[in-house]
N, C-alpha and C positions, 0 to 999 in steps of 0.2 A: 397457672390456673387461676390463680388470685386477682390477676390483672381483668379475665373474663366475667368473674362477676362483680369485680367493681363495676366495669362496662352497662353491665346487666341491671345493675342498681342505679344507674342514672339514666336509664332511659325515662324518654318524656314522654313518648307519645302514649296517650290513656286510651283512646279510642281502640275499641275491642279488632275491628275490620281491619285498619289501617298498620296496628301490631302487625296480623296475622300474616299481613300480604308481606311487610318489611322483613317478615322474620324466613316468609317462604322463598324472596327474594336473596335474602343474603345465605341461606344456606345451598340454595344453588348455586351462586354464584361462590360460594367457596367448595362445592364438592366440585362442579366441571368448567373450573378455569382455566385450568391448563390445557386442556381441548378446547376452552372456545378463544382464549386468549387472543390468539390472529384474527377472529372474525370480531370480537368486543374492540378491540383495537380500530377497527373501521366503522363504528357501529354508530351513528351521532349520540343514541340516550347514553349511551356510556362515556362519550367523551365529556357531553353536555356536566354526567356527575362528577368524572372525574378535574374537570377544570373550576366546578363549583366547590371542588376539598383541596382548589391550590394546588394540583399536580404540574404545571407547567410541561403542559403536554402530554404526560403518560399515561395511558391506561394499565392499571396495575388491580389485583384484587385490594389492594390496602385502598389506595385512591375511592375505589369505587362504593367501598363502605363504607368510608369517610363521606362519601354525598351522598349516598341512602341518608346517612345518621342528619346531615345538615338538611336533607328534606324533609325526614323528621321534626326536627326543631321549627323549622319553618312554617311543618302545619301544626304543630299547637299551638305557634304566635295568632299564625293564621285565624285559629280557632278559638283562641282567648281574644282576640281584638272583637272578633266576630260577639261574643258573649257579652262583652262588655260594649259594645257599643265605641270601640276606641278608633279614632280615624287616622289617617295618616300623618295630620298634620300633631296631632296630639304626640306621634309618635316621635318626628322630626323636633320637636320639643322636649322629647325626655332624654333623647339623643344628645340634642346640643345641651343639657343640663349636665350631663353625666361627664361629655368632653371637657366640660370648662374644668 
């Protein structure tokens, strides 16, 4: 149980809506996976998450939350670039600082 709210405590996304949906999303998707598993399995959003969390092909309920969570991440970059006015190329610059 201690692993869950570590989990809990690092989430990013601040936005009240995009929480709500993420969170009404993953609890479906862990209450009726194992009935939809065969049909998620064919699904492209599903694969689409699950190959954006590195699954190497599988649709799994772990996979799948793992690319909720990375789409998460994705839109607070999204939404702090947006804030700050930060553009791509600023970015591709803080990147190759961080590599060196």
């Amino acid at each position: 149980m201690q692993i869950t709210n570590v989990l809990w405590e690092a989430f990013q996304v601040r936005d009240f809506n995009s929480i709500k949906n993420l969170l009404v999303l993953a609890f479906f998707l862990v209450g009726f996976f194992p009935e939809l598993q065969t049909q998620l399995a064919n699904h492209p959003t599903a694969q689409y998450l699950c190959d954006l969390a590195r699954s190497k092909g599988k649709v799994t309920l772990h996979f799948l939350l793992k690319g909720l969570e990375k789409l998460a991440h994705f839109e607070e970059v999204h939404a702090w670039m947006t804030e700050y006015k930060i553009t791509q190329d600023q970015i591709q610059e803080i990147l190759a600082y961080v590599r060196t």
